[in-house]
N, C-alpha and C positions, 0 to 999 in steps of 0.2 A: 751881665753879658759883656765878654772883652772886645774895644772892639772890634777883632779881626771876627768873630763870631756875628755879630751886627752888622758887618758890612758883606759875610756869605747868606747871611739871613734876610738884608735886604735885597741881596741879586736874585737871591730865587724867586721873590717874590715883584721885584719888577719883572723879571722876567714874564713870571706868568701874567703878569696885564699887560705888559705891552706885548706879547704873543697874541692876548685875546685880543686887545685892542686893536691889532693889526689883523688878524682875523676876520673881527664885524666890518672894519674900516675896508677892508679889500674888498671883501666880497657880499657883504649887507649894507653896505653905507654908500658904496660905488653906486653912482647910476647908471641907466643900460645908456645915456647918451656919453659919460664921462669913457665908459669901457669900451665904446667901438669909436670915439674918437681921439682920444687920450695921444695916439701913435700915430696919427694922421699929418701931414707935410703942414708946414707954415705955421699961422697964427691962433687959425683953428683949433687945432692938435696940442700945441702948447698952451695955449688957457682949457681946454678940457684938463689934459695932466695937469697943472696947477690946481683946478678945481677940486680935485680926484686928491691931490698931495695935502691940500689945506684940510680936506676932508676929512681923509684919515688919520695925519699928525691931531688933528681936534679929537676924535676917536679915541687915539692913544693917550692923550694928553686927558680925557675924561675916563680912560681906567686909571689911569696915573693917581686923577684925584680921588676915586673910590677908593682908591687904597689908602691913601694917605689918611680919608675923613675915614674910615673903617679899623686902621693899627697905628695911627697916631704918629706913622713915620715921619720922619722928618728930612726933607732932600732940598737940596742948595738950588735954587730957583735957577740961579747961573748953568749948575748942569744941568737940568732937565732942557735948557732952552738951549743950550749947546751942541747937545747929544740928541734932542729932539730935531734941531734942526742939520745936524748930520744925517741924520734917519731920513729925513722928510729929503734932502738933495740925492742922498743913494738910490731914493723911489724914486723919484723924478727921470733921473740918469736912466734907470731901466725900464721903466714905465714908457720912453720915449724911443718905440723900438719902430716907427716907422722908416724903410729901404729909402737909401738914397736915393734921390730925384732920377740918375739912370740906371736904377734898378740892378747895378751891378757891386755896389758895399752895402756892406752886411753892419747894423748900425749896433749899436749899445751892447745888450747882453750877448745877443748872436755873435757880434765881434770878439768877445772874447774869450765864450766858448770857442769860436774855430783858435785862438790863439793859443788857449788851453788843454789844446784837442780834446773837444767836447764836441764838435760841431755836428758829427752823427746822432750823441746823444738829444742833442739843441731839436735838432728834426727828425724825432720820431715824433710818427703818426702826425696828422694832418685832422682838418675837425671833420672831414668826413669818414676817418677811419677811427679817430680816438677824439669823438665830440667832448668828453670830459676830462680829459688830459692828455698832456703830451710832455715832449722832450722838452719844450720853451716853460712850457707852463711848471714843470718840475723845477727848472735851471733859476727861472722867474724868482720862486719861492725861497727855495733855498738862499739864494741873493739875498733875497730883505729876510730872512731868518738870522743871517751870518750879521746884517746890520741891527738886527732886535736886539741880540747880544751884544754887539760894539756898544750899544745904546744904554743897555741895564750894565755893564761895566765902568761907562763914565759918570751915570746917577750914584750908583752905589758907593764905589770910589770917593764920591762928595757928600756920604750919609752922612748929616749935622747931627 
C-alpha cells in the first residue's frame, strides 16, 4: 500500500472512532450532573466542563486504542496527544456556553454564530418546543464534528 493510500485509509478509519468515540463520550459517558452544570458561571461550571472534557477525550482515546489493538495501525503518540488535546480545548471553548454575568453577551458558540449570521439558526426552538433538538444543539455538534476531523487529519498525517 503507497503511502498516500495509508495515510486516506487511516483517516477514514480514525475517523470513524473518533466520531463514535465522541458520540458515547457526549452523550453516554456525560453525566446528567456534568451536562446541566458544565455551562454554569465560576468554579463550578468549569470543573463540571473539565470533568465532561477529560471524560470524553478518555472515550476517544479508548476507541483510538480499539483500533489500533484491532488493525495494527500504527500513530505517532505525539499526534494523537496533540490533536487530542486540540479536540479536548475546542470542546471546552464550546461546552462553556453559560451568558455573561449581565445577561446581556452572548458567550462561545452563540457569539459566533451571531458573527456568522447564524444567530436565528443558534435559537431555534427552545426545550419546551424542541425538547430533543434545536438550533444550539445542531451548531454544538457540528463544532466538535469540524474538530473530529481537524483531529483524524493530524493522526493520520503522522501514520508511522
Amino acid at each position: 500500500m503507497t503511502t498516500s493510500m495509508l495515510t486516506v485509509a487511516a483517516f477514514a478509519a480514525l475517523w470513524a472512532a473518533l466520531w463514535t468515540g465522541h458520540s458515547v463520550g457526549d452523550h453516554w459517558a456525560q453525566t446528567h450532573c456534568q451536562a446541566t452544570t458544565k455551562g454554569a458561571p465560576g468554579l463550578v461550571g468549569r470543573l463540571a466542563c473539565l470533568r465532561h472534557v477529560l471524560t470524553l477525550t478518555a472515550t476517544k482515546l479508548g476507541a483510538l486504542l480499539a483500533l489500533i489493538l484491532l488493525t495494527g495501525l500504527r500513530l505517532s503518540p505525539a499526534a494523537v496527544v496533540i490533536a487530542l488535546g486540540a479536540d479536548a480545548a475546542s470542546h471546552y471553548w464550546a461546552d462553556r456556553s453559560a451568558p455573561h454575568p449581565d445577561r446581556t453577551q452572548a458567550v462561545t458558540l452563540e457569539r459566533l454564530a451571531m458573527r456568522v449570521r447564524k444567530a436565528g439558526f443558534y435559537q431555534l426552538g427552545d426545550r419546551m418546543l424542541a425538547p430533543t433538538g434545536t438550533g444550539a444543539y445542531q451548531l454544538d455538534q457540528s463544532w466538535h464534528h469540524a474538530w473530529l476531523f481537524i483531529t483524524a487529519l493530524i493522526i493520520a498525517g503522522n501514520v508511522t
